[in-house]
C-alpha positions as CSV (number, residue, x, y, z in Angstrom):
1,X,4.9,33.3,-21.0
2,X,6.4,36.4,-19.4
3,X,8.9,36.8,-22.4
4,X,5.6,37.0,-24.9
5,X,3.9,39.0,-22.5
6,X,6.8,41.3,-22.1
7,X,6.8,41.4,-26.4
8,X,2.7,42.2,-26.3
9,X,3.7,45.1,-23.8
10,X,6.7,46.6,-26.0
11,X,4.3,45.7,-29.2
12,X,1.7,48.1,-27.7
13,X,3.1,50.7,-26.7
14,X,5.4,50.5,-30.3
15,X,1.8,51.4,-31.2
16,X,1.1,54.0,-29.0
17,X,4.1,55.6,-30.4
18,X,3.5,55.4,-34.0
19,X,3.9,58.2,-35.8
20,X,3.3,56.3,-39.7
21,X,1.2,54.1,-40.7
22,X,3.6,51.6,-41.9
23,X,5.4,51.5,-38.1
24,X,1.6,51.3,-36.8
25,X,1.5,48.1,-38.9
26,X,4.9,46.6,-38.0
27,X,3.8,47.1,-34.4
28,X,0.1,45.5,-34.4
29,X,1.9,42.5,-36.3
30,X,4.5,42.7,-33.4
31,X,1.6,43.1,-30.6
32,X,-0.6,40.4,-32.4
33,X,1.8,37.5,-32.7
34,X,3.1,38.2,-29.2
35,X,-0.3,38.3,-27.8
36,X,-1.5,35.4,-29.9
37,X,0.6,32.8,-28.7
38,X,-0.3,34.3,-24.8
39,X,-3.3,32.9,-25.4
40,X,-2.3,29.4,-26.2
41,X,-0.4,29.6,-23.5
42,X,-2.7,30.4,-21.1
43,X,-5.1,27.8,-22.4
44,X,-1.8,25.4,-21.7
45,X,-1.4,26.8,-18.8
46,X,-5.0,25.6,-17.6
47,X,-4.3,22.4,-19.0
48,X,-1.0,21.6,-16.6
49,X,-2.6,23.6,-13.3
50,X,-6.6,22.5,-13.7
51,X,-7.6,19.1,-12.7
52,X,-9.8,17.3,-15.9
53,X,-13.4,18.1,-13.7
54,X,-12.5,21.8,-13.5
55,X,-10.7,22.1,-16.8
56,X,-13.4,23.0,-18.8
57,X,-14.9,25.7,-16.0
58,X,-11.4,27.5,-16.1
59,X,-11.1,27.7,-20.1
60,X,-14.5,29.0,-20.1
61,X,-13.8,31.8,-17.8
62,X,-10.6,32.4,-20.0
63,X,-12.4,32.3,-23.5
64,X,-15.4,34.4,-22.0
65,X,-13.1,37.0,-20.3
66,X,-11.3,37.3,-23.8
67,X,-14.5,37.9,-25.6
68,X,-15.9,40.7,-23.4
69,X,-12.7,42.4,-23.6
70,X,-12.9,42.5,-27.3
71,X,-16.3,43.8,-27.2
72,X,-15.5,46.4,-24.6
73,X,-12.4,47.0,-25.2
74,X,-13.3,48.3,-28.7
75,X,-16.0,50.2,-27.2
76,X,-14.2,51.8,-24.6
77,X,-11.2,52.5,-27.2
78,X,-13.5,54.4,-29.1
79,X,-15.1,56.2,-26.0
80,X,-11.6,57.2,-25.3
81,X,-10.4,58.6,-28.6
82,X,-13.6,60.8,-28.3
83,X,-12.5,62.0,-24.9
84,X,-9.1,63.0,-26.2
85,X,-9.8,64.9,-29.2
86,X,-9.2,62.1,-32.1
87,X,-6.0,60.8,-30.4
88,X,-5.9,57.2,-31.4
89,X,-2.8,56.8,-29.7
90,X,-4.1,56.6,-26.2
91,X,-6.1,53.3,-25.7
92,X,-2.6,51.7,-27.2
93,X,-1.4,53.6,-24.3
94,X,-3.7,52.5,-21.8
95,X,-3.5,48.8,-22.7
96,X,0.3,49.5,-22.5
97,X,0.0,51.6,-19.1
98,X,-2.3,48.3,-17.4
99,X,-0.4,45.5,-18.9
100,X,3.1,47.3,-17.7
101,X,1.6,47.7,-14.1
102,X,0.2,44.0,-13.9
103,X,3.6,42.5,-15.0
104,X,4.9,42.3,-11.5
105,X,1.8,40.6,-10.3
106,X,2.7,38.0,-13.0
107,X,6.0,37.9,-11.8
108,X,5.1,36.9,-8.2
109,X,1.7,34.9,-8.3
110,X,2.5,33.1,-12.1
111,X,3.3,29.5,-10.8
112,X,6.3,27.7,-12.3
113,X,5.0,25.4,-15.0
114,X,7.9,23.0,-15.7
115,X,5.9,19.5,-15.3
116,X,6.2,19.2,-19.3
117,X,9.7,18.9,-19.0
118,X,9.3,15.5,-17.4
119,X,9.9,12.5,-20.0
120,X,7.7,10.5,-18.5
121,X,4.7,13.5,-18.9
122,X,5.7,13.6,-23.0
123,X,5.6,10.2,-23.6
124,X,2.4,9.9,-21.7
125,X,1.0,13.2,-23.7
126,X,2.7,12.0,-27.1
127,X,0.8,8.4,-26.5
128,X,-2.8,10.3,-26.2
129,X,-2.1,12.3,-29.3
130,X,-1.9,9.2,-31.1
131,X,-4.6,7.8,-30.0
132,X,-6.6,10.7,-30.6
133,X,-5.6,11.2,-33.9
134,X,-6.2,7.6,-34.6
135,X,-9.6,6.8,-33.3
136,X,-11.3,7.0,-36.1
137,X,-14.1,9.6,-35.8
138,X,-12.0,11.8,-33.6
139,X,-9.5,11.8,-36.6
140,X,-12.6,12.5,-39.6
141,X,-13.7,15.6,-36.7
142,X,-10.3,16.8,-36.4
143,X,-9.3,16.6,-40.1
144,X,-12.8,18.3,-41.2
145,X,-11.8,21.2,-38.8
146,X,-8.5,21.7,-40.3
């Protein structure tokens, strides 16, 4: 997860940079794919570290924190470029600036997550995918969402 997080940070601040539009797009492609898969695994995360009761508390707290930051981060993103005279470049910046300063916090309170790598745990995973997939409503629900 820190590599991906390391790639959002560099992706960001690519954007901060950009002078053209077509290495602004390059680098919110960049930011986006790298941020994207941090937040399947952060979901994963939950799944390995939460116990089943308090799984669904802790992915809650995830998805809702994602959702106000959307809402206010836009918000405040526009609030900012208004403060500095059209300059769209800061609130890449910014995001940039906070993510860069929290990576050591990551780096020393991010538990070790290596309980996947167990045989035992795949099997055991691998054997309630199939049965998930096969039950047959779970499978109609799962297909119908796809």
């Amino acid at each position: 997860m820190l590599v991906t997080y390391a790639g959002f940070i560099i992706g960001t601040a690519a954007c901060g940079f950009a002078n053209s539009y077509y290495f602004l797009l390059f680098s919110r492609i960049v930011a986006g794919i790298f941020g994207g898969i941090i937040g399947g695994q952060i979901l994963s995360i939950i799944g390995d570290l939460f116990v089943y009761e308090r799984r669904g508390a802790a992915m809650g707290a995830v998805m809702s924190a994602f959702a106000i930051a959307s809402s206010v981060g836009v918000t405040f993103s526009l609030y900012l470029v208004d403060i500095f005279k059209d300059d769209w470049h800061v609130p890449f910046l910014l995001v940039a600036g906070i993510a860069l300063a929290l990576l050591p916090l990551c780096l020393t309170y991010l538990p070790a997550v290596k309980g996947h790598l167990n045989n035992n745990h795949a099997e055991k995973k691998l054997k309630q995918l199939q049965a998930t997939v096969t039950d047959r409503q779970t499978g109609l629900a799962l297909l119908f969402r796809a």
